[in-house]
C-alpha positions as CSV (number, residue, x, y, z in Angstrom):
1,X,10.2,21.7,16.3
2,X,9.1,18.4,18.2
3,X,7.8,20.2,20.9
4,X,4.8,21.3,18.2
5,X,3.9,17.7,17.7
6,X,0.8,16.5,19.5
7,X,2.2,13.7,21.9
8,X,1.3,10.1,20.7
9,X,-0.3,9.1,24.1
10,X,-2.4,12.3,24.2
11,X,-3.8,11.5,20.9
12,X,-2.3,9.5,18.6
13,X,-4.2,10.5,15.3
14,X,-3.0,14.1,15.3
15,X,0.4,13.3,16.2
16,X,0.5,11.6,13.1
17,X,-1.2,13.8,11.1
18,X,1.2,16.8,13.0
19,X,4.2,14.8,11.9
20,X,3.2,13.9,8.3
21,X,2.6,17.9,7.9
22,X,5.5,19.2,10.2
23,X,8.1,17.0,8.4
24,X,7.6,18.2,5.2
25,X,6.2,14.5,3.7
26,X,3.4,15.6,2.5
27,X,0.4,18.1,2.7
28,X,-3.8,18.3,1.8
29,X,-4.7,19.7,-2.0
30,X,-6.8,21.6,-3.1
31,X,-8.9,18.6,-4.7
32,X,-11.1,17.1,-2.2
33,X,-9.4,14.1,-0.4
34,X,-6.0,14.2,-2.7
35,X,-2.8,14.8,-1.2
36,X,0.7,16.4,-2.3
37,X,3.8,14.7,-1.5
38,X,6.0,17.1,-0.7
39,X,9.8,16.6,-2.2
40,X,11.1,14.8,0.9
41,X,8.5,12.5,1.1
42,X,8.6,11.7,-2.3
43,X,12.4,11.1,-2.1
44,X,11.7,8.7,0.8
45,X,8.7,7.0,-2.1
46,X,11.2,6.7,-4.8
47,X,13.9,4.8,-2.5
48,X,11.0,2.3,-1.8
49,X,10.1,1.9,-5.6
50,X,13.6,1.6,-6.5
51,X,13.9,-1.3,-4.3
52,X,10.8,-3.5,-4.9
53,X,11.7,-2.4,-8.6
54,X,14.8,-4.3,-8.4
55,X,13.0,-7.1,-6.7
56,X,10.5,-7.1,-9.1
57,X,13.0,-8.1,-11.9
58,X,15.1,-10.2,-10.1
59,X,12.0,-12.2,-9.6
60,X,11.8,-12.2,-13.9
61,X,8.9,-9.4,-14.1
62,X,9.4,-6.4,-16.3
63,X,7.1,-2.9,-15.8
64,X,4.9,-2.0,-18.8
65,X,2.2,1.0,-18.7
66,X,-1.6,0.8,-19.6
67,X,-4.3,3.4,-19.7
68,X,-5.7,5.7,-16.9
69,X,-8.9,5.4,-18.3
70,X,-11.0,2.0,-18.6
71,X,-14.1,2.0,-20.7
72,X,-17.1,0.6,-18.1
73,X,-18.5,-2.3,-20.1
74,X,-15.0,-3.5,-18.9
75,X,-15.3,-2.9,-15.7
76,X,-19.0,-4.7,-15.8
77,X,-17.8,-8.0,-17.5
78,X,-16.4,-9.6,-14.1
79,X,-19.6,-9.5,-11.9
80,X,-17.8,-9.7,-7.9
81,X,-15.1,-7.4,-9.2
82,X,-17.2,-4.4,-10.4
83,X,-20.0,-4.7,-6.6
84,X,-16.3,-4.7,-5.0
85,X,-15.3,-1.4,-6.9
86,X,-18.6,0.2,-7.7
87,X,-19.0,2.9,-5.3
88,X,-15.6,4.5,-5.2
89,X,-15.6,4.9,-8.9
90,X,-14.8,8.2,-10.4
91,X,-16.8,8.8,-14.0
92,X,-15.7,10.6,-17.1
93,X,-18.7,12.0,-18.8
94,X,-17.6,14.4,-21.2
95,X,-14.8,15.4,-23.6
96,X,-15.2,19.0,-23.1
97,X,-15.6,22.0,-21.7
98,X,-17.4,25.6,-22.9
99,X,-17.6,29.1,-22.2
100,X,-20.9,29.5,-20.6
101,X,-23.2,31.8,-22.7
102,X,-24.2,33.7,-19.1
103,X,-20.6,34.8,-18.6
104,X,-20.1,32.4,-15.5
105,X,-16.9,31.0,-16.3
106,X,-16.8,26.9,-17.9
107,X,-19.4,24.5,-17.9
108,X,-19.5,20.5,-19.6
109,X,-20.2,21.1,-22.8
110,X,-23.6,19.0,-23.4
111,X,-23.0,18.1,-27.0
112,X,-19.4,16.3,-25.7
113,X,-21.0,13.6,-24.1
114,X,-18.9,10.0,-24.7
115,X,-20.8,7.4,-26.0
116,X,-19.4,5.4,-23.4
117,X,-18.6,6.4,-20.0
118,X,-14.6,5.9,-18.8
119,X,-13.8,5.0,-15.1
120,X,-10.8,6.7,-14.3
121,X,-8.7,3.7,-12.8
122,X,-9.1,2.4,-9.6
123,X,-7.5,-1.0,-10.5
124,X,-6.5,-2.3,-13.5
125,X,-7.4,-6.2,-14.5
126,X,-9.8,-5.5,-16.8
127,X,-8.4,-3.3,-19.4
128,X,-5.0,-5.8,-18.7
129,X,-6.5,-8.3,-19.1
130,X,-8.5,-7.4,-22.2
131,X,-5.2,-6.2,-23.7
132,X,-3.3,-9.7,-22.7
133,X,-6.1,-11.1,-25.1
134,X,-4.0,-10.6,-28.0
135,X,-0.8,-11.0,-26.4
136,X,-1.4,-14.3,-25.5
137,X,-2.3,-17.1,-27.4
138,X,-0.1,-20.2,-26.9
139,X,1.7,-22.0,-23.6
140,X,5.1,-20.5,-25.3
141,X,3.3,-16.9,-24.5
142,X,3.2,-17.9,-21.0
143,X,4.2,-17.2,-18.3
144,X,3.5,-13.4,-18.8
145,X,4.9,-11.5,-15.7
146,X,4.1,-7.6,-15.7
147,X,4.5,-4.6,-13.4
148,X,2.9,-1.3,-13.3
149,X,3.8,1.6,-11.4
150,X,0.5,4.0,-12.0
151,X,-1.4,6.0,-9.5
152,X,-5.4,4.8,-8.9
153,X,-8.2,6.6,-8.0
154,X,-11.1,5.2,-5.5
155,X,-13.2,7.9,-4.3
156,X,-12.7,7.9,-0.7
157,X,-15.4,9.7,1.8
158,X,-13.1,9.9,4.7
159,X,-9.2,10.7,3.9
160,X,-6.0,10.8,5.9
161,X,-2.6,11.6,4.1
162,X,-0.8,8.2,3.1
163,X,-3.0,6.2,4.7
164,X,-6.7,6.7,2.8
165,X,-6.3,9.1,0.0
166,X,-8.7,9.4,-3.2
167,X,-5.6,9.4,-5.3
168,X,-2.8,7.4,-4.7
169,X,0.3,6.1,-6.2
170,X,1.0,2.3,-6.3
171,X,2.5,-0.6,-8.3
172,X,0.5,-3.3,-9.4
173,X,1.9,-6.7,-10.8
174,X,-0.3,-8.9,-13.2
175,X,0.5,-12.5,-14.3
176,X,-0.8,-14.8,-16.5
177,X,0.5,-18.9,-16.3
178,X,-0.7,-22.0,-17.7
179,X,-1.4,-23.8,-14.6
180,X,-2.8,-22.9,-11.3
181,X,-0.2,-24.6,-9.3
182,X,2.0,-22.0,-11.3
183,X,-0.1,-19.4,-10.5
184,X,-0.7,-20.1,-6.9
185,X,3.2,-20.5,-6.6
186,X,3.5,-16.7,-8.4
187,X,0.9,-15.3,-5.6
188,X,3.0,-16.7,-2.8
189,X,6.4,-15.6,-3.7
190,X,5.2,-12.2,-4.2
191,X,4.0,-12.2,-0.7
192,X,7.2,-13.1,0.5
193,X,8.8,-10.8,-1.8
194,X,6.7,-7.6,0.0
195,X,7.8,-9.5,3.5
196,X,10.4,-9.6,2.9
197,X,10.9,-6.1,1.7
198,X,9.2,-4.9,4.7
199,X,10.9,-6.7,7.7
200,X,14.8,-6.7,5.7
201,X,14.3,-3.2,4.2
202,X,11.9,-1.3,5.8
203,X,12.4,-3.3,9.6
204,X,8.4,-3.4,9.7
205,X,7.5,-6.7,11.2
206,X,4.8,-8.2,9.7
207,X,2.1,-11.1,9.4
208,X,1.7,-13.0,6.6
209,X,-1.8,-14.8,5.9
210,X,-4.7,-15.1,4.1
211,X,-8.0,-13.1,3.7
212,X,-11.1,-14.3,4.9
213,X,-14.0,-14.7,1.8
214,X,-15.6,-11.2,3.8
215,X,-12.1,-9.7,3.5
216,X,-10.6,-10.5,0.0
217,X,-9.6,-8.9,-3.3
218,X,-12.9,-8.5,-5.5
219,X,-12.8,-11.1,-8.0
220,X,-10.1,-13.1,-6.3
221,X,-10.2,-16.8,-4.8
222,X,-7.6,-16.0,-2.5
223,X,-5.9,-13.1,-1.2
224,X,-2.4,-13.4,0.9
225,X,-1.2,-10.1,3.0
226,X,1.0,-8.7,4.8
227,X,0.0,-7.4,8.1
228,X,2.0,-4.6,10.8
229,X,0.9,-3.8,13.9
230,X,1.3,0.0,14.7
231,X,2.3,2.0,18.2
232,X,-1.4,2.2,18.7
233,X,-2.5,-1.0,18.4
234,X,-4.1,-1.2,15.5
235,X,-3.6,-3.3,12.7
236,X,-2.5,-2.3,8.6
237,X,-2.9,-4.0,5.6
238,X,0.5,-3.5,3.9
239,X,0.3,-5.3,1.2
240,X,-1.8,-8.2,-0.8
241,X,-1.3,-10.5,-3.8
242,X,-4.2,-12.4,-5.3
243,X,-5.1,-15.7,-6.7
244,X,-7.7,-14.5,-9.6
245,X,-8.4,-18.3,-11.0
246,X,-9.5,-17.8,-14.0
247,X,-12.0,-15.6,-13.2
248,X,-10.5,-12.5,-15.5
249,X,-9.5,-15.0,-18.3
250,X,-13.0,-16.2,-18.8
251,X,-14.5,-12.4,-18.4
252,X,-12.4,-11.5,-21.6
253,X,-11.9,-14.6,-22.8
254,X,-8.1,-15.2,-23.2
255,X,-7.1,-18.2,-24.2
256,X,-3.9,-20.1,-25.1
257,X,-3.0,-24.0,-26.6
258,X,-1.4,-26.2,-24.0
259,X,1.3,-28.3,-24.8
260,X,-1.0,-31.5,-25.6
261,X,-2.7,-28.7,-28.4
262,X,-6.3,-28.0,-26.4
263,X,-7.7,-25.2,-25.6
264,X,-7.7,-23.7,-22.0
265,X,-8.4,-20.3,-19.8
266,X,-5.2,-18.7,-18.7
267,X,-4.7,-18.6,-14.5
268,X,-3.8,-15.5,-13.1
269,X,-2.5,-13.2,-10.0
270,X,-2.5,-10.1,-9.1
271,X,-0.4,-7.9,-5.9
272,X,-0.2,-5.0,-5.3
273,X,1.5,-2.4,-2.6
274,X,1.3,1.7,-1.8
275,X,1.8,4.7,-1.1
276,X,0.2,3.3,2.3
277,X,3.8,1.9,3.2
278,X,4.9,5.3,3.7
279,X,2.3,5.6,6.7
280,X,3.7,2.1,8.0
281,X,6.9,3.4,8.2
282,X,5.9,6.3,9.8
283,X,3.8,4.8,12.3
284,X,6.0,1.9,12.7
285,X,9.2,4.0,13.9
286,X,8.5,7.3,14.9
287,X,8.2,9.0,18.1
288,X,7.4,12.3,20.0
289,X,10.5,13.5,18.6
290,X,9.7,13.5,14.9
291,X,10.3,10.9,12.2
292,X,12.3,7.6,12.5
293,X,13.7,6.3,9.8
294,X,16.0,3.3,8.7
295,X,19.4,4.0,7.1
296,X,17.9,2.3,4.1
297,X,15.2,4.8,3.4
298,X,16.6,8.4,4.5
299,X,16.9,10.4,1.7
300,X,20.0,12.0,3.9
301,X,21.9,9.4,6.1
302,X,24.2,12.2,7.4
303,X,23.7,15.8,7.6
304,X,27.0,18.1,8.5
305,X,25.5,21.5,9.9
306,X,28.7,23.8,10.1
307,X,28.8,25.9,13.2
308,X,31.2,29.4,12.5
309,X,31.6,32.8,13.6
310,X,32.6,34.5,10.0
311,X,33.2,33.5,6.5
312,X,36.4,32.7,6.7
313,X,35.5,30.0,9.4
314,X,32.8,28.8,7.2
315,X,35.3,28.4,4.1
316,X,37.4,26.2,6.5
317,X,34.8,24.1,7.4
318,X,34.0,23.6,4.0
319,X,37.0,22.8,2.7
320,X,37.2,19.8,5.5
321,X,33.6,19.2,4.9
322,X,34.0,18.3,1.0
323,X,36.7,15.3,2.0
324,X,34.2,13.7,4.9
325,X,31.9,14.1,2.2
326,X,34.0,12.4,-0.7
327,X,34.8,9.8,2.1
328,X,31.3,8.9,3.0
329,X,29.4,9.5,-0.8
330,X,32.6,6.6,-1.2
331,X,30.9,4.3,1.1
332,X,27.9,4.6,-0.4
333,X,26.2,6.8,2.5
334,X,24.0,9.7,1.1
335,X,25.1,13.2,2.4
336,X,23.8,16.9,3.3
337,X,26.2,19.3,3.9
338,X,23.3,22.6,5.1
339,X,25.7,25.2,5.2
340,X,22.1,28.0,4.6
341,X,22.9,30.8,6.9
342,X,19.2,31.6,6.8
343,X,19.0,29.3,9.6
344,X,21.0,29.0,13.3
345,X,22.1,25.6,14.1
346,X,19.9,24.9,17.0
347,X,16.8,25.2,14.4
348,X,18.4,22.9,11.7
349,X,19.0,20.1,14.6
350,X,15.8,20.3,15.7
351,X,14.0,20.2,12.2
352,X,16.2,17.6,11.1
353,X,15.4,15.7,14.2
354,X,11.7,16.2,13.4
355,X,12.9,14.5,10.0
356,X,15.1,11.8,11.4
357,X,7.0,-4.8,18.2
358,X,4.1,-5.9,17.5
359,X,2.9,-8.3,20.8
360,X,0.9,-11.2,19.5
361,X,-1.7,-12.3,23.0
362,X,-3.6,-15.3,22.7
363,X,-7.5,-14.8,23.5
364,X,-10.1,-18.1,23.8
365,X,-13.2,-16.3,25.6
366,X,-15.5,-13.8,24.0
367,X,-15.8,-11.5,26.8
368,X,-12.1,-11.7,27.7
369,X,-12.0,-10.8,23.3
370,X,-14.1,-7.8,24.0
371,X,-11.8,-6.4,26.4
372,X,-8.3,-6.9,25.2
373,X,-9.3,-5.7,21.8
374,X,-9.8,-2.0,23.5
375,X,-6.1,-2.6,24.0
376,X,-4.9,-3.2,20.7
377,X,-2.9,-5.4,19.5
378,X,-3.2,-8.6,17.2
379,X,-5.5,-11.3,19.1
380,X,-5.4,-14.9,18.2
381,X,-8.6,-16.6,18.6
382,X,-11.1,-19.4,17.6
383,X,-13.7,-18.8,14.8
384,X,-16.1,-21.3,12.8
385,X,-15.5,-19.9,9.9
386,X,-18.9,-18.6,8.9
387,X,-19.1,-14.7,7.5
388,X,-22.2,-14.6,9.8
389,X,-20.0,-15.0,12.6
390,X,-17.0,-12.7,11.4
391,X,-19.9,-9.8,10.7
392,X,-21.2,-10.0,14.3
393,X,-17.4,-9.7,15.5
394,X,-17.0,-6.6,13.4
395,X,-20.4,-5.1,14.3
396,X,-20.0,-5.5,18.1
397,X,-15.9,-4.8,18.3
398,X,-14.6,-3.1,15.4
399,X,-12.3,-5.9,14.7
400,X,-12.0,-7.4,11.3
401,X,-9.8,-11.0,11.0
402,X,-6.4,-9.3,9.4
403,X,-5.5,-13.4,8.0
404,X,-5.6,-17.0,8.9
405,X,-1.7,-17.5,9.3
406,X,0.0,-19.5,6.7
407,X,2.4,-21.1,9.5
408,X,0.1,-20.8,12.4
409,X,-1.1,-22.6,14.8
410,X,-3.3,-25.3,13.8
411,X,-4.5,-27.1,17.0
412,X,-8.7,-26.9,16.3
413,X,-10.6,-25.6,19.2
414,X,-13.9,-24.3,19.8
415,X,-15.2,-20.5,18.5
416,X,-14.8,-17.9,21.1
417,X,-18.2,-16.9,19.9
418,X,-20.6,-19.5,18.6
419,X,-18.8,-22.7,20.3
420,X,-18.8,-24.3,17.0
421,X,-15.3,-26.2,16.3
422,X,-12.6,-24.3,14.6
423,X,-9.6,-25.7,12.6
424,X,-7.5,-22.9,14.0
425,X,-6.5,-19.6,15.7
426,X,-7.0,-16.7,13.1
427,X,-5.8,-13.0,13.9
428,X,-8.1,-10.2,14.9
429,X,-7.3,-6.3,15.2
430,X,-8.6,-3.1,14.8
431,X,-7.6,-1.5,11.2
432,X,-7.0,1.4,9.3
């Protein structure tokens, strides 16, 4: 089975798109840009959710559900977060369909026209936070830590499966506190919670930060991440959590009664992580061989492939089989025992085998930029801190600034670029 897997040095995008598809994680629908996740993959999804769940309420937060659809006067009341969101927008026009009177199947029916047009989610503040305006009215309301597990739509023109799907499946977490000190506090510890998820659970290294103005959250004053560094070089956002202000609070006007009885906007986060995790992992771990993956997220830690000449063979086996399997189900390890005779052993090895660090460089010139870039990798260099400046960088290189490093390096220097002075090294890379 491995040997049908485009190598990763001979090109590294279709050997992941070969092993996504060969390993049975997922496949291309029939609806433009959507994917299926196949069982296995899924089973891998569900062992991720059913950790950060657990983190999630460890941390005090407890998972509520809100609509799929949000009405677009909601989505027009916070004025940076509907430019961000605008052109990936998919639109529900109409309530219903009808036989067409030519005998060409189903058209829109044109007298089912909504009197107001529905976005079908591609994030949800708005109709949360119109909802938390009558949830929350005094500081004894607060603080209001929620969790959704939803899938999101953002029309996407060019796809790849896990990565950049039109349709994907997240969780999103939305808080509301009296203070921004509390909020800020609530943004950082969910970053460390998805950090710490990744490098403990996952064994994805990462780089925690903070977006650039050019690179965060519509709507957000500041956006923290998590950033891995894949076998190619190039760089993925695995997860964000965002310091909204009270940007959203004002949009729908929620309001609560401090403790010294005035009247005050409600400060808020929001974080966020994906379906994208599962091409982290993927990319992360894997090799020519097939899929890597760490005892934590196999949906089988241990196959037992019996190897026999008859049935009576195969009944012995299985006999001794079912106590190695009591044994180990004991110890908390998941088991397969594949005793399919549709199959020889030397095809089950190989399928399951198919299913089984990041180098930080410091750059200070330009032209030295240019060319270690073409490597990949995450490059720490100088920049003054202008979007002008980042733009050009993107334009003439392809690289985007990932984060400005929470516990970096903060001796100032010069920009590699304009000369200008710079408080400090921020981190450059290609991205998905």
């Amino acid at each position: 089975m491995a040997k049908e897997l485009t190598s990763r040095s001979e090109n590294y995008s279709q050997w992941y798109n070969d092993l996504v598809i060969k390993a049975d994680l997922a496949e291309s629908s029939a609806v433009r840009g959507c994917m299926v996740i196949k069982p296995y993959g899924y089973a891998i999804w569900e062992k991720i959710q059913a950790e950060l769940d657990r983190m999630f309420k460890e941390t005090g937060h407890v998972n509520a559900y809100f609509p799929l659809f949000i009405p677009k006067s909601f989505l027009s009341k916070e004025a940076e977060h509907v430019e961000g969101f605008a052109k990936e927008c998919a639109v529900v026009t109409h309530h219903r369909l009808m036989a067409d009177p030519n005998g060409k199947g189903l058209i829109v029916d044109p007298e089912a026209k909504l009197e107001e047009e529905l976005i079908v989610r591609p994030t949800s503040e708005t109709i949360i936070w119109n909802t938390y305006k009558g949830w929350i009215q005094s500081y004894r309301d607060l603080p209001l830590l929620i969790n959704q597990w939803a899938n999101v739509v953002r029309w996407e023109m060019r796809t790849r499966l896990f990565l950049r799907t039109a349709e994907f499946l997240w969780q999103e977490g939305h808080t509301a506190h009296a203070t921004e000190a509390e909020a800020v506090t609530e943004a950082r510890k969910m970053l460390e919670v998805y950090a710490d998820f990744a490098e403990r659970f996952m064994a994805v290294p990462v780089l925690k930060g903070v977006k650039s103005a050019n690179e965060r959250f519509a709507g957000a004053l500041d956006t923290y991440c998590i950033e891995a560094l894949m076998q190619d070089g190039k760089a993925l956002q695995a997860g964000t959590s965002h310091f909204l202000g009270q940007n959203f609070a004002k949009a729908f006007d929620v309001t609560f009664v401090d403790k010294s009885n005035k009247l005050d906007y409600v400060w808020a986060t929001s974080w966020g992580v994906s379906t994208r995790l599962m091409g982290a992992l993927i990319m992360t771990h894997s090799d020519d061989n097939g899929l890597v993956l760490p005892p934590n997220l196999a949906p089988f830690q241990v196959v037992i492939v019996p190897i026999y000449k008859n049935e009576e063979q195969l009944a012995a086996i299985s006999e001794k089989v079912d106590e190695i399997i009591t044994k180990l189900k004991a110890l908390g390890v998941s088991v397969k025992y594949d005793d399919n005779d549709n199959k020889k052993p030397g095809w089950k090895f190989a399928e399951y085998e198919l299913k089984g660090v990041p180098v930080t460089r410091e750059v200070n010139s330009y032209e030295e930029f240019k060319v270690e870039i073409e490597k990949g990798g995450f490059l720490m260099c100088h920049w003054d801190g202008t979007p002008e400046t980042e733009e050009l960088i993107k334009e003439e290189t392809k690289a985007t600034i990932r984060c400005i490093p929470l516990n970096g390096d903060t001796t100032p220097g010069f920009c590699m670029v304009t000369g200008k002075p710079s408080a400090q090294r921020v981190v450059f890379a290609r991205a998905y």
